[in-house]
C-alpha positions in Angstrom: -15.6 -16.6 4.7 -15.1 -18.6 1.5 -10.7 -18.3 0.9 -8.3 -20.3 -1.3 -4.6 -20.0 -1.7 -2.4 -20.2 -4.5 0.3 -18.9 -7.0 0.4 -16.0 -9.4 3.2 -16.1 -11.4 5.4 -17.9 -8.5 3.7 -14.6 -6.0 1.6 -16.5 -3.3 -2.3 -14.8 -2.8 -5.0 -15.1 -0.9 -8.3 -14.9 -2.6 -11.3 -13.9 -0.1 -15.0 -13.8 -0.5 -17.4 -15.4 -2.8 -17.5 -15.1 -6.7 -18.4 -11.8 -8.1 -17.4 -9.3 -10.5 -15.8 -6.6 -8.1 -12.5 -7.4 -6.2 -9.9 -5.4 -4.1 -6.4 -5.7 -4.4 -4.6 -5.4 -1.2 -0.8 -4.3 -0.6 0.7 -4.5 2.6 3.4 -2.5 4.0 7.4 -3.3 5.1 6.8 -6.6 7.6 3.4 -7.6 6.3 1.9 -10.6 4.6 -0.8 -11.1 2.2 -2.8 -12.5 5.6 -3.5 -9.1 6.3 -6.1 -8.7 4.1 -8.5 -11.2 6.1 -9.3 -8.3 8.6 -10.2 -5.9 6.2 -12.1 -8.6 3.7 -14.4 -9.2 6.7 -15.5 -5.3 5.7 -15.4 -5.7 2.3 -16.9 -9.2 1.7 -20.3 -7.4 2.9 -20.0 -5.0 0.5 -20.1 -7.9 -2.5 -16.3 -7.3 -3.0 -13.7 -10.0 -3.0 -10.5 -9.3 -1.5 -7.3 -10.7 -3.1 -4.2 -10.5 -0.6 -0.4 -10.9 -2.0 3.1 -11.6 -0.8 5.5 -8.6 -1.6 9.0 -9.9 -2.5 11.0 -11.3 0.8 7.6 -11.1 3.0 5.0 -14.0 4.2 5.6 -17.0 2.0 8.0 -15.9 -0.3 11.1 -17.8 -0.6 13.0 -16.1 -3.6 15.9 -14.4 -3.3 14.3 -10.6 -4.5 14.3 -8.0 -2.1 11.8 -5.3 -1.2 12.8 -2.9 -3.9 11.0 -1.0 -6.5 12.3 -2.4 -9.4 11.5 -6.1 -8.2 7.9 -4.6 -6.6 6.7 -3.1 -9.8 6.6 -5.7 -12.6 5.3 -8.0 -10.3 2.3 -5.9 -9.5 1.9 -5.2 -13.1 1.6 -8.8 -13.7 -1.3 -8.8 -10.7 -3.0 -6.2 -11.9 -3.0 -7.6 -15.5 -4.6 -10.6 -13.7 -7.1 -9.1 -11.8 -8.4 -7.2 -15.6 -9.3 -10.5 -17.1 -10.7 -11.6 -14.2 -13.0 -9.1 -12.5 -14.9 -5.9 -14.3 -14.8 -3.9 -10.9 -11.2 -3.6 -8.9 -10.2 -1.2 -6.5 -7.3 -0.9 -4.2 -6.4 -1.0 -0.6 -3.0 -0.6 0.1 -0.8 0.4 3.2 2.7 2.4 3.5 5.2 1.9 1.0 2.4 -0.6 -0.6 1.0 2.8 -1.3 3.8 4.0 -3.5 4.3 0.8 -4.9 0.9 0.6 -6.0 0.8 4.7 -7.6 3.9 3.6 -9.6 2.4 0.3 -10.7 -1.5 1.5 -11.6 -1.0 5.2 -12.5 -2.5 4.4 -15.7 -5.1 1.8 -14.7 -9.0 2.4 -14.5 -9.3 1.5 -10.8 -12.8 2.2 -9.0 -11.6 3.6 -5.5 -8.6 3.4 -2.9 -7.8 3.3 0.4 -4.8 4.1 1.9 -3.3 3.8 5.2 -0.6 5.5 6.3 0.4 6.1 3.1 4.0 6.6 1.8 3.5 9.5 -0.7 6.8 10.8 -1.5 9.5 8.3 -1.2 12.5 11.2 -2.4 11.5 13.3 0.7 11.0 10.0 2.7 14.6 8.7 1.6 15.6 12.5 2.4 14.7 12.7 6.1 16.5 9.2 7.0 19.2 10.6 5.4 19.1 13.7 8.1 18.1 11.7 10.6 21.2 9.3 10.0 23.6 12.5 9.1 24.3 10.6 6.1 25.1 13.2 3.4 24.4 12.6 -0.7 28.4 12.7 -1.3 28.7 9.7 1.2 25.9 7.8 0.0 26.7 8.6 -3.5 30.3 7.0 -2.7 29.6 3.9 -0.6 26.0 3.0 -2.3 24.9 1.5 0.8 24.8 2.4 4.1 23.1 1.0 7.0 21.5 3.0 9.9 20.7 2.3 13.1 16.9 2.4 13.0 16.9 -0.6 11.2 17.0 1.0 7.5 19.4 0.9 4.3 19.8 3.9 2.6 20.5 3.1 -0.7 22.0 5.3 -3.7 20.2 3.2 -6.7 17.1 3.6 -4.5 17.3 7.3 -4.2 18.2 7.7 -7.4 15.2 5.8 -8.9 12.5 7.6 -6.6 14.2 10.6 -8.5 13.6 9.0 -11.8 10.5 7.6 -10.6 7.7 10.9 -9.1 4.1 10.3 -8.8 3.1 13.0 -11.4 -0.3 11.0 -12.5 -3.0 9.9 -9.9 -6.7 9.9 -11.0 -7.7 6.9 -9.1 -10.8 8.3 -6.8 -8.6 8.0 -3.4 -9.1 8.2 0.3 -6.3 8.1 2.7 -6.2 7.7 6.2 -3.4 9.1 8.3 -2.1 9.1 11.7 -1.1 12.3 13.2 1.8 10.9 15.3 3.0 9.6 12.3 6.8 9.8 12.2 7.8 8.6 8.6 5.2 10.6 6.5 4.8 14.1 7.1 1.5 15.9 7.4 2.7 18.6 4.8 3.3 15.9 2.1 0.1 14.2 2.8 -2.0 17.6 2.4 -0.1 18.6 -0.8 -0.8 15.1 -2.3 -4.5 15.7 -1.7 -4.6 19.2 -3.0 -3.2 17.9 -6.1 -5.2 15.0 -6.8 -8.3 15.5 -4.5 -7.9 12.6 -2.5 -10.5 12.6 0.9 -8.1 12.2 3.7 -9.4 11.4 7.4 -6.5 11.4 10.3 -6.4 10.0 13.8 -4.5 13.2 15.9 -3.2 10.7 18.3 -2.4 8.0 15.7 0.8 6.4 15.0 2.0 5.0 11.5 1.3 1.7 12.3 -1.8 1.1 13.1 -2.1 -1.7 15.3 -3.5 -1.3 18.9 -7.5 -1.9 19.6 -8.5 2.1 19.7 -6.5 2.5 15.9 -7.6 -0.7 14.4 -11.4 0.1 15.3 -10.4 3.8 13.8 -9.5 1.7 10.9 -12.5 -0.5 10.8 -14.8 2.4 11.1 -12.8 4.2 7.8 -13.0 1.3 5.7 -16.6 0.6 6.6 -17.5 4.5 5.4 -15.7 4.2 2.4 -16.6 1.0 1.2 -20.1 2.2 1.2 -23.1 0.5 2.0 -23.5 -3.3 3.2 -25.8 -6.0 1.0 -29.1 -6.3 2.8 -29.4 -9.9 4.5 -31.6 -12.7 2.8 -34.8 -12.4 4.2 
């Protein structure tokens, strides 16, 4: 599989597959790498897609000093996306997690073709909400110390809570699919259904799943997903 490396705007990609006119954006998820994408461009290579993979702040190649917050994530997939228009006539998204809610805050408005999500993070207020509870961290304290660490590995932040306040998905029209895990324990199933209600999203879910998918019976869950919803492979050259 034809692949080149290189810089967009200072973000290091991955570009998969050969020429065409139709390309995938994929965003990984907290303590993932644009290299992600290889796996899935296997799928989506077949379909005549190419698959562009990129570095969120503080993750694979990236070197800078930003951290994995919205206000950093958001102009810089604006900028990709702005790419990606003069580039390619067809682009859809493929996005995992908080990549997910990244992504809905950074394309709400643009003309994408499809998306796939995995274990998507659709509501980062309730998100922020139940680490909170889990962390018996009330608003008055965070409000008052800004910061507090907790010991599942997690900030809560004040600035962050108060921009996913300042920030709601209200606008979604992307044609969407999401697949979720029903073990998942940062996304609950109640958000997920009310977010396809609302914007008729497909949603498939592996009962038995966890959030990150990763071992051989969810990755070929996975596989299987993206192969159905990529549609149909190009005929080999007879």
């Amino acid at each position: 599989m034809e692949q080149e490396k290189f810089l967009i705007d200072q973000i290091p990609v991955i570009l998969l597959g050969k020429p065409s006119d139709k390309i995938i954006l994929f965003v990984h998820g907290q303590g993932g790498n644009k290299e992600e994408a290889v796996s899935f461009a296997e799928t989506a290579v077949q379909r005549g897609y190419q698959v562009l993979g990129i570095d969120l702040p503080n993750h694979g190649e990236r070197t800078d000093d930003k951290a994995l917050l919205p206000w950093n994530v958001i102009p810089e997939l604006t900028g990709i996306g702005e790419y990606l228009k003069k580039g390619w006539g067809h682009i859809a998204l493929r996005a995992n997690s908080i990549g997910a809610w990244f992504s809905m805050l950074a394309f709400a408005e643009y003309d994408l073709e499809k998306c796939l999500f995995v274990s998507p993070v659709l509501d980062m207020e309730q998100l922020i909400t139940d680490m909170m509870m889990w962390a018996a961290v009330t608003e008055e304290q965070l409000q008052k110390e800004r910061e507090i660490p907790t010991d599942f590995g997690q900030t809560l932040s004040w600035d962050y809570l108060t921009y996913t306040r300042q920030h709601p998905i209200l606008m979604w029209k992307a044609p969407t699919t999401i697949l979720y895990a029903g073990k998942d324990n940062m996304v609950r199933r109640e958000t997920v259904d009310t977010f396809v209600k609302k914007f008729n999203a497909g949603l498939t879910v592996m009962e038995h799943g966890e959030h990150w998918f990763h071992t051989p019976e969810q990755l070929e869950v996975m596989k299987k997903w993206e192969n159905q919803f990529l549609g149909p492979g190009i005929p080999p050259v007879k």
